[in-house]
C-alpha positions as a LaTeX table, in Angstrom:
\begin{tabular}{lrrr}
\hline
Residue & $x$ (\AA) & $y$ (\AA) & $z$ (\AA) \\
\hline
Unk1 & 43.57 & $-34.29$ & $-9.69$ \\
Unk2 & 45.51 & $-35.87$ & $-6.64$ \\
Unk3 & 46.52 & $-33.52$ & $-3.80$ \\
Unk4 & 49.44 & $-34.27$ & $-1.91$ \\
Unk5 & 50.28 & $-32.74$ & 1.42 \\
Unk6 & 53.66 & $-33.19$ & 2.84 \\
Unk7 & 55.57 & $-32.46$ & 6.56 \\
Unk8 & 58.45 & $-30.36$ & 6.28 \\
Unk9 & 60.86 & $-30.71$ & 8.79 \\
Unk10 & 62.33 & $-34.48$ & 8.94 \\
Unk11 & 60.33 & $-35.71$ & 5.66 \\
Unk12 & 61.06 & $-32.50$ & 3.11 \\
Unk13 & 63.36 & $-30.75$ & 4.72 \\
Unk14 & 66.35 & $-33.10$ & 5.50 \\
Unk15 & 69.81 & $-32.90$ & 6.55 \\
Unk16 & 69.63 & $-29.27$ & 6.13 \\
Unk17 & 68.33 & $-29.33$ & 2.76 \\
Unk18 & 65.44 & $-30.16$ & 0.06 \\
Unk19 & 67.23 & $-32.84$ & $-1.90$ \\
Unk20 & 67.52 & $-31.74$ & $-5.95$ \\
Unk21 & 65.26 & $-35.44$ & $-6.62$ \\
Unk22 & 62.50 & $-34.15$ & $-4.08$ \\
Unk23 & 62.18 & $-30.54$ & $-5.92$ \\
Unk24 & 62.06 & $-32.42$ & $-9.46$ \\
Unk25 & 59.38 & $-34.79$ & $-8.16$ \\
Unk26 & 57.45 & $-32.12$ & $-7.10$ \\
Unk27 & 57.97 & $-29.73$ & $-10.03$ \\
Unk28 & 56.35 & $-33.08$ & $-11.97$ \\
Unk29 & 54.08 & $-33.80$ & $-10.49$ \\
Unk30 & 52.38 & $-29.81$ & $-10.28$ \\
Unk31 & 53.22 & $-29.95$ & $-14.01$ \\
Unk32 & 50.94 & $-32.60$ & $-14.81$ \\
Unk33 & 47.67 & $-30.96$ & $-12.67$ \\
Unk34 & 48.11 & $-32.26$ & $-9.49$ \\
Unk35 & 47.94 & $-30.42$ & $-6.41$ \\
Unk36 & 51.54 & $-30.28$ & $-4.01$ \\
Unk37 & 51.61 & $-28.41$ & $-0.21$ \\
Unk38 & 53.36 & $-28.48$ & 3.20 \\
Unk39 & 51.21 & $-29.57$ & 6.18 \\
Unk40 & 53.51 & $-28.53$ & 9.18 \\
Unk41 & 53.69 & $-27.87$ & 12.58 \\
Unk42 & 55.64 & $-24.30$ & 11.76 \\
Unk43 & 53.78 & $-20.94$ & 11.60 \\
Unk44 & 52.94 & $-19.57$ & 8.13 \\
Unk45 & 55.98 & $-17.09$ & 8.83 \\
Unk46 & 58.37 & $-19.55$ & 10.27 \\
Unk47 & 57.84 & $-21.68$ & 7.67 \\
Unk48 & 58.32 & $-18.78$ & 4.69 \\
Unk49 & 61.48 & $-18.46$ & 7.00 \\
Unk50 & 62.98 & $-21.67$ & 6.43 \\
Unk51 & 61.91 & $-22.07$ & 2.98 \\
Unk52 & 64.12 & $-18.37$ & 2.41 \\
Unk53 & 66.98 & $-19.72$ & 4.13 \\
Unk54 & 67.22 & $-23.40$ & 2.34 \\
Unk55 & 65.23 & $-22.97$ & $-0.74$ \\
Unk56 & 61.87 & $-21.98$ & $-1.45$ \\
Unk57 & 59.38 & $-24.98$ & $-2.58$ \\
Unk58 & 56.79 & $-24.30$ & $-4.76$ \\
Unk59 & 53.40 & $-25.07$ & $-3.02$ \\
Unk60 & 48.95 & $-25.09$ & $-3.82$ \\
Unk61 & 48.62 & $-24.69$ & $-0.67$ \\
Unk62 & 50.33 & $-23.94$ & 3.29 \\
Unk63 & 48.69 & $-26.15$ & 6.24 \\
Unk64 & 50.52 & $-25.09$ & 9.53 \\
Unk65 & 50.33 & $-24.99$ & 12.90 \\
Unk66 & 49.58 & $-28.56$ & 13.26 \\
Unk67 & 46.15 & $-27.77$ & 10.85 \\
Unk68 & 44.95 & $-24.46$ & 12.60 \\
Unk69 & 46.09 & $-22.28$ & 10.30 \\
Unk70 & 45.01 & $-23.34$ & 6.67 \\
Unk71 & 46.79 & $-20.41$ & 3.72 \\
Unk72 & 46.95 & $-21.02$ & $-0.32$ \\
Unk73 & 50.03 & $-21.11$ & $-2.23$ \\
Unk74 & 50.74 & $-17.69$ & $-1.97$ \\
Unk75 & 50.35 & $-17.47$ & 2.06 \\
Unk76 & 47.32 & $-16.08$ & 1.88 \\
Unk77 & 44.62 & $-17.28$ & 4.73 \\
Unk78 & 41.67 & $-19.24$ & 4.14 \\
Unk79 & 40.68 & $-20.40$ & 7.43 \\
Unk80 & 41.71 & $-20.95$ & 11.23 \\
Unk81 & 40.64 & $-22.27$ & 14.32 \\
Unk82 & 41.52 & $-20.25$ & 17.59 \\
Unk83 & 42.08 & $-21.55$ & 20.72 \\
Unk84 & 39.25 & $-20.80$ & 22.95 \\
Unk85 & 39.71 & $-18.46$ & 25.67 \\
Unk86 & 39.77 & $-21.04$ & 28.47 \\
Unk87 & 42.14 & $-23.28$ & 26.59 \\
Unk88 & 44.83 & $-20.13$ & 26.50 \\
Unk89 & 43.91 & $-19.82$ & 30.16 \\
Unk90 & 44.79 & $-23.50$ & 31.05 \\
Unk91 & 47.84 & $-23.31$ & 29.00 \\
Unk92 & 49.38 & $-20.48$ & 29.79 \\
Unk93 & 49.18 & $-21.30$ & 33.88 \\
Unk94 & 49.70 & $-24.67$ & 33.74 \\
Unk95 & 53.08 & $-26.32$ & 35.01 \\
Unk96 & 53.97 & $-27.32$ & 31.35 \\
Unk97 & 53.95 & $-23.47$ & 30.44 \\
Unk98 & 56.36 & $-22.91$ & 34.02 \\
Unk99 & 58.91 & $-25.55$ & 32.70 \\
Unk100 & 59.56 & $-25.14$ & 29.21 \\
Unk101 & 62.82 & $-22.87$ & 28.26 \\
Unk102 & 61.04 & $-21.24$ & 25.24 \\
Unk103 & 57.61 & $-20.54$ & 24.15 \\
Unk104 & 56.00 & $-18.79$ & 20.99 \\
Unk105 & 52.86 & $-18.51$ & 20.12 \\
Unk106 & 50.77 & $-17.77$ & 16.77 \\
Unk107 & 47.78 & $-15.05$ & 15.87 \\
Unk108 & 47.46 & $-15.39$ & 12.34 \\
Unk109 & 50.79 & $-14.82$ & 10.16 \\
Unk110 & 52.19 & $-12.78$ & 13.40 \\
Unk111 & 54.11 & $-14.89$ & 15.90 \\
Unk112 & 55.16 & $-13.72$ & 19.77 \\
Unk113 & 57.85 & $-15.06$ & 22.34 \\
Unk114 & 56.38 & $-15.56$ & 25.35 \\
Unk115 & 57.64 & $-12.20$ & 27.22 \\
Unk116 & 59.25 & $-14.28$ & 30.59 \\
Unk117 & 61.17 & $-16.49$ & 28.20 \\
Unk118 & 64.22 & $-16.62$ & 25.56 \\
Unk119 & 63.67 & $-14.10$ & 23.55 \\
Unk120 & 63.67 & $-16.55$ & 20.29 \\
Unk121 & 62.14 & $-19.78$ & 19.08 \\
Unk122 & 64.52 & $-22.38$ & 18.49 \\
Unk123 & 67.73 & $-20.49$ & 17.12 \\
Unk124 & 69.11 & $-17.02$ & 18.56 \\
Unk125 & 68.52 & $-15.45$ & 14.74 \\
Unk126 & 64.68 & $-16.50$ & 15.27 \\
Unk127 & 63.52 & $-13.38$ & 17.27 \\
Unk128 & 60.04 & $-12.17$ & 18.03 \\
Unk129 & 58.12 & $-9.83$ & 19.83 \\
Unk130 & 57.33 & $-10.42$ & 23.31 \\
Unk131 & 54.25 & $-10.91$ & 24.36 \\
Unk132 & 52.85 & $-10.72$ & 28.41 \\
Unk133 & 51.06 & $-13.63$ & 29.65 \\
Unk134 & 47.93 & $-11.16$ & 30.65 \\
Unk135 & 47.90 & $-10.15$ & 26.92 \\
Unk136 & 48.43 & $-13.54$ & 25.49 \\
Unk137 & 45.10 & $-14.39$ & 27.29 \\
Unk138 & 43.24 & $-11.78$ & 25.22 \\
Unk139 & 45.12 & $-12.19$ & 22.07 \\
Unk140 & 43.24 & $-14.40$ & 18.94 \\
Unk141 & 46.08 & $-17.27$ & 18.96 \\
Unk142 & 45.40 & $-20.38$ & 17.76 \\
Unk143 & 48.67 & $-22.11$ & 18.63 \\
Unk144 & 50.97 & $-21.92$ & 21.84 \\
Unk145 & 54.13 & $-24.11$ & 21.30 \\
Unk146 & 56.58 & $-24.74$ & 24.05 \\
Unk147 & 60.74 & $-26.09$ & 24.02 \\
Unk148 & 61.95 & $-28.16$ & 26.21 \\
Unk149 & 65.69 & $-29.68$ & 26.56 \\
Unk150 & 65.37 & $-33.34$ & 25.17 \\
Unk151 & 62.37 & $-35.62$ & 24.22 \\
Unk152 & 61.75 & $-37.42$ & 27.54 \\
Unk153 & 61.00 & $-34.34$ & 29.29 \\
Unk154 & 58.64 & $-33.01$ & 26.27 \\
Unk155 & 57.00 & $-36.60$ & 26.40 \\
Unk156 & 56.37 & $-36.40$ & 30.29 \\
Unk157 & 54.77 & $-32.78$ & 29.65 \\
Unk158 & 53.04 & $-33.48$ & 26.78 \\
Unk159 & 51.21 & $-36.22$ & 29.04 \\
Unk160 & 50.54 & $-33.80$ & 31.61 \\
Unk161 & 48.40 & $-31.40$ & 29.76 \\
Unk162 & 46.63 & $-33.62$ & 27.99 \\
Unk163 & 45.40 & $-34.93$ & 31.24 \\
Unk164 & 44.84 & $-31.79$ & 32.47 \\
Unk165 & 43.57 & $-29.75$ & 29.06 \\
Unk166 & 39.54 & $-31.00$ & 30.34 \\
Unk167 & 38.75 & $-31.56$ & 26.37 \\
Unk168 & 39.80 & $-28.03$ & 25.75 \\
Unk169 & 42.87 & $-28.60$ & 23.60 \\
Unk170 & 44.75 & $-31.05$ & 21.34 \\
Unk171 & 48.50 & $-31.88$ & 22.22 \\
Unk172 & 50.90 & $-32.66$ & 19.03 \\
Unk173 & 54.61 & $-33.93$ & 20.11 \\
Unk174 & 56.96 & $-33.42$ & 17.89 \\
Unk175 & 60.75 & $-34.45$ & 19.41 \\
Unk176 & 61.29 & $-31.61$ & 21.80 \\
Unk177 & 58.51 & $-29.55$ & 21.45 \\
Unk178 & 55.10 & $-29.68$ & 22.31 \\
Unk179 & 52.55 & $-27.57$ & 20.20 \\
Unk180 & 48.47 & $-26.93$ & 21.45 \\
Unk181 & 45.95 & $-25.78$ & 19.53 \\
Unk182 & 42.20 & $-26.03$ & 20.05 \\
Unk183 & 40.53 & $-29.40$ & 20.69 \\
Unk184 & 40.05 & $-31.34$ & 17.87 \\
Unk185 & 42.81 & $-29.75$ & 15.94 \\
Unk186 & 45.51 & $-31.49$ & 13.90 \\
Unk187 & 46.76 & $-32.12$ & 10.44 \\
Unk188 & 43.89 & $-34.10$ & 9.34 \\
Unk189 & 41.14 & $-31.58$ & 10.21 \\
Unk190 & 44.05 & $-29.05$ & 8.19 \\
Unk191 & 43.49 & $-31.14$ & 5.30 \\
Unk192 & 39.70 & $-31.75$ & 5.32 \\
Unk193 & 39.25 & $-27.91$ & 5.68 \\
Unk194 & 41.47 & $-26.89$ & 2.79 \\
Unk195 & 39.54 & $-29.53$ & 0.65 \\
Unk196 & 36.38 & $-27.77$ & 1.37 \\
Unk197 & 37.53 & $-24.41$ & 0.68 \\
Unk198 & 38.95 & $-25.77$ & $-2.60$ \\
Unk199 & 36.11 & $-27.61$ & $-3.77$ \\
Unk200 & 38.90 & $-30.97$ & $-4.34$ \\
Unk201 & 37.74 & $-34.41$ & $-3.98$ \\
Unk202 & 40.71 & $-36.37$ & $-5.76$ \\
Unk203 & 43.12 & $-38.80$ & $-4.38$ \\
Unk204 & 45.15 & $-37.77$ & $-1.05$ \\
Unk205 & 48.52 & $-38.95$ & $-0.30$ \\
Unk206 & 50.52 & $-37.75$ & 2.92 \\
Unk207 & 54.14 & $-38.20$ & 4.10 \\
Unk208 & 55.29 & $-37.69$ & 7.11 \\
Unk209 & 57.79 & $-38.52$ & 10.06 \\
Unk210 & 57.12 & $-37.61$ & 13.45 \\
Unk211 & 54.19 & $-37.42$ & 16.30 \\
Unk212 & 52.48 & $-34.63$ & 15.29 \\
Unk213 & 51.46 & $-36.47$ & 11.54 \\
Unk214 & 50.01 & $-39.77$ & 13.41 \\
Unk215 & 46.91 & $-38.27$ & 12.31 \\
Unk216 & 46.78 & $-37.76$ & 8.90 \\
Unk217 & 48.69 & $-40.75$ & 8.33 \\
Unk218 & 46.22 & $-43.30$ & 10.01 \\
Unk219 & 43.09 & $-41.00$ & 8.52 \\
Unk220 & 44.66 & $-41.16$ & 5.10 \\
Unk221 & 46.18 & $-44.32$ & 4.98 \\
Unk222 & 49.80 & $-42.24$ & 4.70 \\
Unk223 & 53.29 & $-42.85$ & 4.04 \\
Unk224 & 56.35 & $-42.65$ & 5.88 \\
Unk225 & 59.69 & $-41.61$ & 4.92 \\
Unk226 & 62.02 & $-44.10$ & 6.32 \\
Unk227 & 63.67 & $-42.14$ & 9.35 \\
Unk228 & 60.24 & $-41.98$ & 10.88 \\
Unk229 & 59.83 & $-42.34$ & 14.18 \\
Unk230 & 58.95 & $-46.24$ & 15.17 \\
Unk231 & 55.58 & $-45.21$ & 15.69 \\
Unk232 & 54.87 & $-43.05$ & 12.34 \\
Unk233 & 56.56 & $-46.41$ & 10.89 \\
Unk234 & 54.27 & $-48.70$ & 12.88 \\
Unk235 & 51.01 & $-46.67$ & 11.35 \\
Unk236 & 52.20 & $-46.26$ & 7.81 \\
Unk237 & 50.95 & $-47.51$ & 4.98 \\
Unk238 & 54.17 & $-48.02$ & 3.04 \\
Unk239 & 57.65 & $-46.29$ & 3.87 \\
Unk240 & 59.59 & $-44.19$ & 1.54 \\
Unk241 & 62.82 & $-43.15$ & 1.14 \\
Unk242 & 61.72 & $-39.54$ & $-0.39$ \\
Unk243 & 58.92 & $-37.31$ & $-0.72$ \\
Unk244 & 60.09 & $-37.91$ & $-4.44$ \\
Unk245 & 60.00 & $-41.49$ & $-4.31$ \\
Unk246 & 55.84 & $-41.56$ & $-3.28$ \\
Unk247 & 55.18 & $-38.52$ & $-6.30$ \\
Unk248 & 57.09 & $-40.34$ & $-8.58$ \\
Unk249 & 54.63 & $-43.78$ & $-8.27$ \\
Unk250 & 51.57 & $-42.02$ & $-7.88$ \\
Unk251 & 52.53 & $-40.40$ & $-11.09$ \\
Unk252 & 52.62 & $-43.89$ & $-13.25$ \\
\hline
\end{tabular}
């Protein structure tokens, strides 16, 4: 059995849509024993939210928040990692906390706006409860992401707190956001730990397009999809044009 983990936004999910070739592919290649799932950046809810709005995908398995947050097929958990409480600390009074326009952050399947920001994450429609900074510090979260108005800025920040995080956390950059989770946390720690709960040792093959995927792409020897960023390019393997495109030749 191969196992195949996927980004969603910008390598699945593209141009508003899951092209009809991608869901094919997939449907394939789970049809003839192999193992399909998003690895993503997105909350276990936000990403059940997108999927509602432009199509569910049928999925083994759910890696999000950058690998912190490791579900089944179903949404079900099967592990995470929380940030420590001094990581939430640093975060949440740092400068890169002060200068973002929106924040949310993750405790499981329940997500929280940060209670002195927008009230939403990304799109007015995306509401969520606000949560206080005091509480936010005892809360079990094991990702803060913040917003920020174009990718220069989010670069510059993203710099910042790793500089400042002392070891404590692990900055992914994805365009205009910035998401932390614990140190040592990322896509290809997401993968490793869903492996081991699975008991799978077959082939892995990941796609992916932006930042935040540098690391299972370089640890897996992983694909891009052809919009990649120059750098996801630069540390690919081979470049795709489709999600379907890699299934499809891994399937001869």
């Amino acid at each position: 059995m191969k196992v195949a983990a996927c980004d969603f936004d910008g390598t699945l999910l593209r141009g508003g849509e899951v092209s009809a070739g991608d869901r094919a592919a997939i449907d394939a290649w789970r049809a003839a024993g192999h193992a399909f799932g998003i690895v993503t950046g997105r909350g276990v809810a936000t990403l059940l939210m997108a999927m509602e709005q432009y199509g569910s995908v049928p999925c083994d398995f759910m890696i999000c928040n950058n690998g912190a947050l490791v579900c089944d097929g179903e949404a079900r958990e099967l592990c995470r990692m929380a940030l420590p409480e001094a990581a939430r600390a640093e975060i949440l009074s740092h400068p890169v906390m002060q200068a973002c326009g929106q924040c949310v952050m993750f405790s499981g399947a329940e997500v929280y706006v940060h209670a002195d920001k927008a009230p939403y994450w990304i799109r007015p429609e995306n509401r969520f409860p606000p949560l206080s900074p005091e509480r936010a510090r005892q809360m079990p979260l094991h990702q803060i992401s913040l917003r920020y108005p174009d990718p220069v800025s989010a670069k510059a920040w993203a710099s910042s707190l790793e500089t400042a995080g002392h070891g404590l956390v692990e900055v992914h950059l994805s365009s205009i956001c910035i998401d932390v989770t614990a140190c040592h946390v990322n896509k290809t720690e997401g993968i490793r730990r869903l492996l081991h709960a699975r008991h799978w040792d077959g082939e892995v093959l990941v796609v992916g397009d932006d930042g935040n995927d540098l690391p299972m792409i370089r640890d897996f020897g992983g694909y891009a999809v052809s919009t990649a960023a120059p750098a996801v390019l630069e540390a690919a393997t081979n470049v795709v044009d489709s999600v379907g495109q890699m299934l499809r030749a891994h399937m001869r």
